[in-house]
C-alpha positions as CSV (number, residue, x, y, z in Angstrom):
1,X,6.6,10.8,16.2
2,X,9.0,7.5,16.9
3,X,12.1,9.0,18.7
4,X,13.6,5.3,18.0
5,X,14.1,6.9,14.1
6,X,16.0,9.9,15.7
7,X,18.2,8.0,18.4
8,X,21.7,6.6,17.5
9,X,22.2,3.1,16.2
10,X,22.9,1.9,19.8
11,X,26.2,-0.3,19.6
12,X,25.5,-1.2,16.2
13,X,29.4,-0.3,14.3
14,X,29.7,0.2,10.8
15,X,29.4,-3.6,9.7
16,X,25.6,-3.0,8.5
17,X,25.7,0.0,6.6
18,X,26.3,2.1,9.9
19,X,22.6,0.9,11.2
20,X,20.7,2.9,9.3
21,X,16.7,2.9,8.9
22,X,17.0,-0.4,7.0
23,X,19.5,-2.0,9.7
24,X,18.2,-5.2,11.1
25,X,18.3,-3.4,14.6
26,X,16.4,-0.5,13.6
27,X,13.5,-2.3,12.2
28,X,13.7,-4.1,14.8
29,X,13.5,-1.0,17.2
30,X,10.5,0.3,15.2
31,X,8.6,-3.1,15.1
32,X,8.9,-3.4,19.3
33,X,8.2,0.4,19.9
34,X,4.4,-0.3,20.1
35,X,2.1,-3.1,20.9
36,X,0.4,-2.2,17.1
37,X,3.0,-1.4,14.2
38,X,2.1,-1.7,10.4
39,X,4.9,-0.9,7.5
40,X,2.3,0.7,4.9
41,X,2.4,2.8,1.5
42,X,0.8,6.1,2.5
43,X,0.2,6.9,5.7
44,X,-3.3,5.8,7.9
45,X,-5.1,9.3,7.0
46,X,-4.1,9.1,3.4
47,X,-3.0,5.1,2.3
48,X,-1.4,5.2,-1.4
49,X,-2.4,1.8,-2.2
50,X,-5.8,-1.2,-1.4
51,X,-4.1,-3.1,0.7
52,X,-3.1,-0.7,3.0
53,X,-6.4,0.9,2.5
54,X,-7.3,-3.1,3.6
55,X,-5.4,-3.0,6.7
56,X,-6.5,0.2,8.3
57,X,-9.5,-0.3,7.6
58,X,-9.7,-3.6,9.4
59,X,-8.0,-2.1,12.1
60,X,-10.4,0.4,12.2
61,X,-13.0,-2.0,11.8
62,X,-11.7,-3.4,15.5
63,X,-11.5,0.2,16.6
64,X,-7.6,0.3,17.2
65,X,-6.4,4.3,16.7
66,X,-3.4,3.8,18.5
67,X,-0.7,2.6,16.6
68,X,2.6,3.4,14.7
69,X,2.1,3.4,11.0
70,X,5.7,3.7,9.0
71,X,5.4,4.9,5.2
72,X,7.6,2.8,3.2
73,X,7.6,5.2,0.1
74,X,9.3,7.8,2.7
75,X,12.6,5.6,3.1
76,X,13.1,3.1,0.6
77,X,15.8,1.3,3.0
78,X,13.4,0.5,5.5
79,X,11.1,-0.3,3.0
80,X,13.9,-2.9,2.0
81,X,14.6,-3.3,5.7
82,X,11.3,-4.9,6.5
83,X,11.1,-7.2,3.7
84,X,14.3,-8.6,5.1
85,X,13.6,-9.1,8.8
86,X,10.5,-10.4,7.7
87,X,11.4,-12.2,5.0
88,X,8.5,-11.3,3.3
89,X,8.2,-9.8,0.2
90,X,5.2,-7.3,0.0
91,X,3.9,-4.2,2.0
92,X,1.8,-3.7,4.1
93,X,3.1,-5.4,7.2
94,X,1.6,-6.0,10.5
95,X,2.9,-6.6,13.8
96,X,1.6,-7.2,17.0
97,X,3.5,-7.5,20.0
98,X,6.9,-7.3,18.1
99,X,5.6,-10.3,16.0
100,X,5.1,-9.9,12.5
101,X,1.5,-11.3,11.8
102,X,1.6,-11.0,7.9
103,X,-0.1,-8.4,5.3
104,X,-3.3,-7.9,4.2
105,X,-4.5,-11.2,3.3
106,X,-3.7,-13.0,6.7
107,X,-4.8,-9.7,8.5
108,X,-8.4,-10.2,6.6
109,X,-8.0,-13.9,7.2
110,X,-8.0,-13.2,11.2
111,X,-10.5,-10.4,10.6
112,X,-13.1,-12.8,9.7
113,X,-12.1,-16.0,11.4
114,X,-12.3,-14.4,15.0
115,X,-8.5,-14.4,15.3
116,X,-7.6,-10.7,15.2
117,X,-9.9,-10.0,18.3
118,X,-8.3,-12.8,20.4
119,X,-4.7,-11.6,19.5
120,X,-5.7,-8.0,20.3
121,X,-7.1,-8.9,23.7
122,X,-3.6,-10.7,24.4
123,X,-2.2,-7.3,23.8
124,X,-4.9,-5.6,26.3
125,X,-6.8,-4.2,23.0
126,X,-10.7,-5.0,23.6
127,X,-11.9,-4.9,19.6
128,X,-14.8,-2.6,18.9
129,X,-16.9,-5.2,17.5
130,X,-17.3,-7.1,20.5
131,X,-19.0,-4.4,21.6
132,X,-21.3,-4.1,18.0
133,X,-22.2,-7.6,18.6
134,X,-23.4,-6.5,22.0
135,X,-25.5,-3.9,20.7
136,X,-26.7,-6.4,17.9
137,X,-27.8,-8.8,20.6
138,X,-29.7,-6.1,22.5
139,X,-32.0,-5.3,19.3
């Protein structure tokens, strides 16, 4: 799926544990591969806990398919990993455009304050209820 798993750690040496998945540089690889990326538990088919239920089903909500969703429970370094460049203690994590946004309760925060569609329109990502409120307005 993310060939920045599968590709070398770059010039990182040895000093950070060889830059594996929980390397600094490898999360940060994964968090700028896409313009969408979420650190979860489960996967988006098949989420293994309610908040990360929450958060892709808000992304859903919005209508964005497209983006790279990273089970924590597969690789408990990057699940350490994340919480470090974050500095943020719980999964899940969002990030949009290489920034991290937050979890579930500032992603449900911009969900209902109008936020998340201006921030996916920076990112070229027209949210799917624009177009419900269209169709609402039509009625």
């Amino acid at each position: 799926l993310s060939q920045a798993a599968t590709a070398g750690g770059g010039d990182s040496g040895g000093a950070e544990g060889g830059g594996g998945s929980g390397s600094r540089e490898a999360v940060e690889r994964l968090v700028r591969a896409h313009p969408v990326v979420v650190f979860m538990k489960g996967s988006p088919a098949q989420p293994l806990c309610g908040f990360s239920n929450a958060v892709v089903q808000i992304l859903r909500l919005h209508g964005v398919e497209d983006y790279r969703a990273h089970d924590v429970l597969q690789d408990p370094d990057l699940r350490q990993g994340i919480k470090n460049y974050s500095n943020w203690p719980t999964i899940p994590q969002v990030y949009l455009n290489g920034e991290f946004v937050g979890g579930c309760d500032i992603l449900l925060q911009m969900h209902q304050n109008g936020d998340l569609v201006e921030e996916l329109k920076k990112l070229g990502i027209r949210s799917a209820l624009l177009d419900a409120e269209k169709d609402q307005d039509k009625k």
